[in-house]
VMD Tcl script that draws the C-alpha trace (Angstrom):
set ca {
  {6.09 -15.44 -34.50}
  {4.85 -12.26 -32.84}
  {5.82 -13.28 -29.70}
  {8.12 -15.88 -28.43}
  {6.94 -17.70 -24.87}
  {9.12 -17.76 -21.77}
  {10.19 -20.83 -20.00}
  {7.35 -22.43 -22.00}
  {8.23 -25.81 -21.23}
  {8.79 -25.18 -17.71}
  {5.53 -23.20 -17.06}
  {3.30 -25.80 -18.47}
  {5.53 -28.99 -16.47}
  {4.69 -27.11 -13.50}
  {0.96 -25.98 -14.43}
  {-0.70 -29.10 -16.03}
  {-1.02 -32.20 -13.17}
  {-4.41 -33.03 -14.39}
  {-5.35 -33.31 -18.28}
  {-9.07 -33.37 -17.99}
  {-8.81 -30.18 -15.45}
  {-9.62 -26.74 -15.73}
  {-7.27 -24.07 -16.53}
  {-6.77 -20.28 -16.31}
  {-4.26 -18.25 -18.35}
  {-4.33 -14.70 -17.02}
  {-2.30 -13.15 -19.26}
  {-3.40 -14.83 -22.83}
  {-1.07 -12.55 -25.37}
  {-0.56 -13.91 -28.21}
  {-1.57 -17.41 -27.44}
  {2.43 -19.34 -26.74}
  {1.45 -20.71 -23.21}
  {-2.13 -20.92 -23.95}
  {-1.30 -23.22 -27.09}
  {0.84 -24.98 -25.12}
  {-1.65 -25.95 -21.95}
  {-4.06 -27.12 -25.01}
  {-1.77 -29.70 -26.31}
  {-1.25 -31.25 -22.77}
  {-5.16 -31.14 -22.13}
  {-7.23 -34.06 -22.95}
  {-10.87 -33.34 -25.03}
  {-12.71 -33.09 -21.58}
  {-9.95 -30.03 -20.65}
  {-10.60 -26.80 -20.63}
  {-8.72 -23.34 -20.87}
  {-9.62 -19.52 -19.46}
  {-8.17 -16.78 -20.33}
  {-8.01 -13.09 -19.93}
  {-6.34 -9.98 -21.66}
  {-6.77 -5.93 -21.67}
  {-4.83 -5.77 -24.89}
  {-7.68 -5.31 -27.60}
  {-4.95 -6.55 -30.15}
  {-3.98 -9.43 -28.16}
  {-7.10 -10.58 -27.49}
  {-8.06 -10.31 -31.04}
  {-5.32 -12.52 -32.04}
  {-5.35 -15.40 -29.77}
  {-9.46 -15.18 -30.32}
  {-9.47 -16.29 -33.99}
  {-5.98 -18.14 -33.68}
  {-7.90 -20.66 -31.09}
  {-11.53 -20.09 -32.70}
  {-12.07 -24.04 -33.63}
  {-10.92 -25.09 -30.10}
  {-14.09 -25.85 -27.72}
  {-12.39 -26.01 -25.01}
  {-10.95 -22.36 -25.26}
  {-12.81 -19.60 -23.53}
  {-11.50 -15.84 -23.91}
  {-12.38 -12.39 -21.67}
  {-11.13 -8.84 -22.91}
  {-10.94 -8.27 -19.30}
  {-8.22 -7.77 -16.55}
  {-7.37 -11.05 -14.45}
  {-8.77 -9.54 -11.57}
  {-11.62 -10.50 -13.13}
  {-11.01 -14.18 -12.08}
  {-13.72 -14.55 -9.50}
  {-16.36 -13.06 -11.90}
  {-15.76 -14.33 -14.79}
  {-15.10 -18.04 -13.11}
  {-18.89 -17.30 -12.06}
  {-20.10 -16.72 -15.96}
  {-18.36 -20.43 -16.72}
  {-20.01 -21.99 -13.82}
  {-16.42 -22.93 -12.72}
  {-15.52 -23.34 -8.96}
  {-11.68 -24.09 -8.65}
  {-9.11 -24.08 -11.14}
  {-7.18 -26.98 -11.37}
  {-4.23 -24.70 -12.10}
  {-3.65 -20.74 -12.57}
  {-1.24 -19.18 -15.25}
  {0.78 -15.28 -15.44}
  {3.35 -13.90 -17.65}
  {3.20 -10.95 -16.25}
  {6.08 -9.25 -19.03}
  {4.55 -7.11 -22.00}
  {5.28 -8.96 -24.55}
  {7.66 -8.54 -28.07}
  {4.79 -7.08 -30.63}
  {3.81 -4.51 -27.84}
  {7.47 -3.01 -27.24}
  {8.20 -2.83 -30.72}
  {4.95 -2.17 -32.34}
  {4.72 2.01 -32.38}
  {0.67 1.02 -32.91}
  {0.75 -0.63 -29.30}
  {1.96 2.94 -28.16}
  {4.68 0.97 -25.52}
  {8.12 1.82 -27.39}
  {10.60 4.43 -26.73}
  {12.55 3.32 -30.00}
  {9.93 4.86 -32.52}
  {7.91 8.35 -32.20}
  {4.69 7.63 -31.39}
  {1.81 8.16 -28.82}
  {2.78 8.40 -25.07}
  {0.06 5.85 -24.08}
  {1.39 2.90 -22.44}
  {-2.13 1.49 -21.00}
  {-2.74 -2.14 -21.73}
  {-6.36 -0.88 -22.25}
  {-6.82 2.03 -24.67}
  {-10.26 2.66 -23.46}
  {-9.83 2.42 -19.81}
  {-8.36 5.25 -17.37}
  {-5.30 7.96 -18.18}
  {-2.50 7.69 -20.59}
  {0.92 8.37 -19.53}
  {0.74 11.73 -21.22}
  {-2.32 12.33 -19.34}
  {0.02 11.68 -16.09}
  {2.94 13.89 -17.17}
  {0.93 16.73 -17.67}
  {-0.78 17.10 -14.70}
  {0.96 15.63 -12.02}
  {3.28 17.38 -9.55}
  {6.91 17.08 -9.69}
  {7.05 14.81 -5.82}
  {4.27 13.04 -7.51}
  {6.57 12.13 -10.53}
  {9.88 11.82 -9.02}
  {8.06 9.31 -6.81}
  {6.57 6.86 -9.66}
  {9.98 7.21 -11.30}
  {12.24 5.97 -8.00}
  {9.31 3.51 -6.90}
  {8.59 1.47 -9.86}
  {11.47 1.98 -11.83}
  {14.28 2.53 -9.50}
  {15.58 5.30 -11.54}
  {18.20 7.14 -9.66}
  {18.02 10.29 -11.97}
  {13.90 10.51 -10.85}
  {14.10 14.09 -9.14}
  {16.40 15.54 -12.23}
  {13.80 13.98 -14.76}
  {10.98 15.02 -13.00}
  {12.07 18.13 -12.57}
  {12.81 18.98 -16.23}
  {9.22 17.35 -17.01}
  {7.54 19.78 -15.37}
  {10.10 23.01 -17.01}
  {8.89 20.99 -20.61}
  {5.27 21.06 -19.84}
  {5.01 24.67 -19.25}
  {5.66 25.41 -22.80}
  {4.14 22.66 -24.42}
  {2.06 19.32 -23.37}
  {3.55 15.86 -23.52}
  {1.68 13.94 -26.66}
  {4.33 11.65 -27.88}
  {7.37 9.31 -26.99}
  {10.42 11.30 -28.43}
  {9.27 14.22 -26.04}
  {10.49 12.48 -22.98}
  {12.97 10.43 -24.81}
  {14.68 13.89 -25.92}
  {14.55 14.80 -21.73}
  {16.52 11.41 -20.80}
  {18.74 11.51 -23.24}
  {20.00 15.35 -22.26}
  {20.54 14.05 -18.50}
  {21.82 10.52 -18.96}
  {25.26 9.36 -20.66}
  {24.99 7.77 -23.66}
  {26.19 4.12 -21.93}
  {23.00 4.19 -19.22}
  {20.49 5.61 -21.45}
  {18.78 2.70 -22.92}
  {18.57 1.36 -19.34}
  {17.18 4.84 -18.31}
  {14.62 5.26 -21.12}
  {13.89 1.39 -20.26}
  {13.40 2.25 -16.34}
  {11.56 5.19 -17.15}
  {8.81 3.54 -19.48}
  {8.34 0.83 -17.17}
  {7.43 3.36 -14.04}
  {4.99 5.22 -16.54}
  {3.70 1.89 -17.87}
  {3.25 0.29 -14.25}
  {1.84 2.87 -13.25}
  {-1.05 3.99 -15.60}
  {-2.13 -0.01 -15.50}
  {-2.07 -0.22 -11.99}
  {0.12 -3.21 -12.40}
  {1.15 -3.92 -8.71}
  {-2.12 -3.45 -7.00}
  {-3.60 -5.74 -9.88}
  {-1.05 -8.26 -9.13}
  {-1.66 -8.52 -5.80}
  {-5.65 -8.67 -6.05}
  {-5.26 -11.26 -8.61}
  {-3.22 -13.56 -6.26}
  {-5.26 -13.09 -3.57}
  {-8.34 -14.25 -5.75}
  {-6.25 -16.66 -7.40}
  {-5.68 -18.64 -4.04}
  {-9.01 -18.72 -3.69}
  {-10.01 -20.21 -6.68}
  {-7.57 -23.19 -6.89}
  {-8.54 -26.91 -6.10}
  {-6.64 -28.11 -3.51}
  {-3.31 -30.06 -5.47}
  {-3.99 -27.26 -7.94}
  {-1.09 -25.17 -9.14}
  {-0.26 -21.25 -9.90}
  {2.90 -20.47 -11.40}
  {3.77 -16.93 -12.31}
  {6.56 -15.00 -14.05}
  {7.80 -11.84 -13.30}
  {10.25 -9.86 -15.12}
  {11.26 -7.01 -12.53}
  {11.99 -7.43 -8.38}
  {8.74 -5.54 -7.98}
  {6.33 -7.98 -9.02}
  {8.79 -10.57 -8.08}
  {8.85 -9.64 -4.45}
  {5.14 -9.39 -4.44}
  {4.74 -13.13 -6.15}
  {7.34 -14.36 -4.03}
  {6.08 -12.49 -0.73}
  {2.15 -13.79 -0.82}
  {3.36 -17.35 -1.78}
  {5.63 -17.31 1.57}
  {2.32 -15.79 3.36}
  {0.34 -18.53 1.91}
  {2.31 -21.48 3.19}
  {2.86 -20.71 6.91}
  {0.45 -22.19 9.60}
  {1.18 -19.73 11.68}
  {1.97 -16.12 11.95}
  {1.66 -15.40 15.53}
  {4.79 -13.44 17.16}
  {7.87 -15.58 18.21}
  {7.72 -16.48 21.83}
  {3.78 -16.94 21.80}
  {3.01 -20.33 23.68}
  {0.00 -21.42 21.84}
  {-0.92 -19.82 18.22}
  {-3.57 -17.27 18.60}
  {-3.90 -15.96 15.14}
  {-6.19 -18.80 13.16}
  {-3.83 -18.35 9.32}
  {-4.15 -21.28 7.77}
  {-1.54 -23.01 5.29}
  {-3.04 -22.81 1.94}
  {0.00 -23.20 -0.54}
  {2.88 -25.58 -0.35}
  {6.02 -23.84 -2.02}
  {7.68 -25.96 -4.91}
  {9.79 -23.55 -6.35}
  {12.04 -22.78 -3.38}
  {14.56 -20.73 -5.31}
  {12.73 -18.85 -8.75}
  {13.61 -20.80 -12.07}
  {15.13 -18.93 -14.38}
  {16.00 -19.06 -18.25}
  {19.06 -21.23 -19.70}
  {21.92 -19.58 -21.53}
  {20.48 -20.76 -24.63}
  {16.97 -19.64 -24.20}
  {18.26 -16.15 -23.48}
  {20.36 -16.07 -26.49}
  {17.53 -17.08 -28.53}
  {15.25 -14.36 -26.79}
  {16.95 -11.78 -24.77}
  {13.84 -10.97 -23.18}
  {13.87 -13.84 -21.50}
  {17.13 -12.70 -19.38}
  {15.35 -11.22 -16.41}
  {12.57 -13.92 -16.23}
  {11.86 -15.86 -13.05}
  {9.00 -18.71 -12.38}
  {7.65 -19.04 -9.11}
  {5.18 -22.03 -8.48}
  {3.17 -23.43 -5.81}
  {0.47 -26.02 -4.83}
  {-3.33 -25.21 -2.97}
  {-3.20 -27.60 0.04}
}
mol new
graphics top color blue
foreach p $ca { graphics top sphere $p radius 0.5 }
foreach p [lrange $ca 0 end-1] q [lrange $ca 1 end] { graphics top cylinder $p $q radius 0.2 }
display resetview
């Protein structure tokens, strides 16, 4: 398998409460949850989904070719409103993200995402859409680094790393992985440096998609477009997206937001999600023996009201 599915069972228990509905999988990969929702869908169901990775999309395209009911959109699941509009669908009866990159893309050195082989320093989900990380390194300013290095990868060693970027750059222009692997591994001991180079790829990568700004566009759209009893579960694999899955789902199911102390409620939110994970489920011991990638996983799922 090129890919193995996270919390698979657990995803679809919460996803799939109607199987005639309509679904959405906003992340499609390389098909696991997708193939999953399928087989709990009745022949009236139906299944949307989205991916920016050409050789993703490619896959799960001609793996789920002979299935009707199976829509695909080389798109980004921002896309959700527009692309709801080409199906002629209103609501969603439920809303699916895996928001981790998944096994063939870290290890692939074609999917330019790994630090473990020498290849392009790419790291965009879509080859054909905005700057690579390379592009990044080269021109940014050291602040400008240091910054995307502390913020979305919470790498304590930022300023240092940033700094010798920009000392490496003036000689010769970052093309490839082992260019800034070589830089981490001269400031970090050998015990912390996959963690660095780890920490390190994921700021790049985050950045260069846009990943947190997406997320949070898609689940404002995403509210939008559920039926009311419809679900949206998400998984997040870093407290960043976490905190913003677990923030606009708290958001989303208070009444009321006014100030404490206010004697009547002055600020017209609405309650538009009803929590039902309170705490985030997270893999067994087994399942993250049998797929260490599924060690920092957590599933957060709610319910339009």
């Amino acid at each position: 398998m090129i890919h193995t599915p996270v919390l698979l069972k657990e995803s679809v228990d919460f996803l799939v409460t109607n199987k005639n509905g309509i679904y959405f999988d906003a992340t499609l990969g390389f098909g696991g949850h997708s193939e999953e929702i399928l087989k709990q869908l009745s022949h009236k169901g139906r299944l949307i989904a989205t991916d920016k990775d050409q050789s993703a999309f490619d896959y799960s395209k001609q793996k789920f070719r002979d299935d009707k009911r199976f829509s695909a959109y080389h798109a980004s699941f921002t896309n959700i409103d527009t692309i709801s509009k080409l199906e002629f669908i209103e609501m969603f009866d439920g809303i699916f993200a895996d928001l981790g990159v998944s096994s063939y893309q870290l290890d692939s050195s074609n999917a330019g995402f790994t630090f473990r082989e020498d290849t392009s320093l790419d790291l965009r989900m879509n080859k054909h859409e905005g700057f690579s990380a390379s592009d990044f390194l080269n021109r940014a300013d050291q602040d400008e680094i240091t910054k995307i290095l502390f913020e979305f990868g919470e790498e304590k060693n930022a300023r240092l790393i940033a700094k010798k970027i920009v000392e490496f750059r003036s000689t010769e222009k970052f093309t490839n992985t082992f260019q800034l692997k070589k830089i981490i591994e001269q400031l970090t001991p050998q015990r912390f440096l996959t963690k660095s180079l780890s920490r390190v790829f994921q700021a790049l990568r985050i950045h260069v998609n846009n990943e947190l700004e997406e997320l949070k566009e898609f689940l404002d759209k995403s509210v939008q477009h559920l039926k009311p009893g419809g679900r949206i579960v998400v998984l997040s694999y870093h407290s960043l997206e976490d905190r913003i899955v677990k923030e606009k789902i708290k958001y989303e199911s208070l009444s009321c937001i006014c100030p404490p102390g206010m004697p009547i409620c002055i600020c017209g939110k609405k309650k538009r999600l009803r929590i039902i994970t309170t705490k985030p489920v997270m893999p067994t011991e087994i399942e993250i023996r049998n797929n260490r990638r599924a060690r920092s996983a957590k599933l957060r799922a709610a319910e339009r009201v």
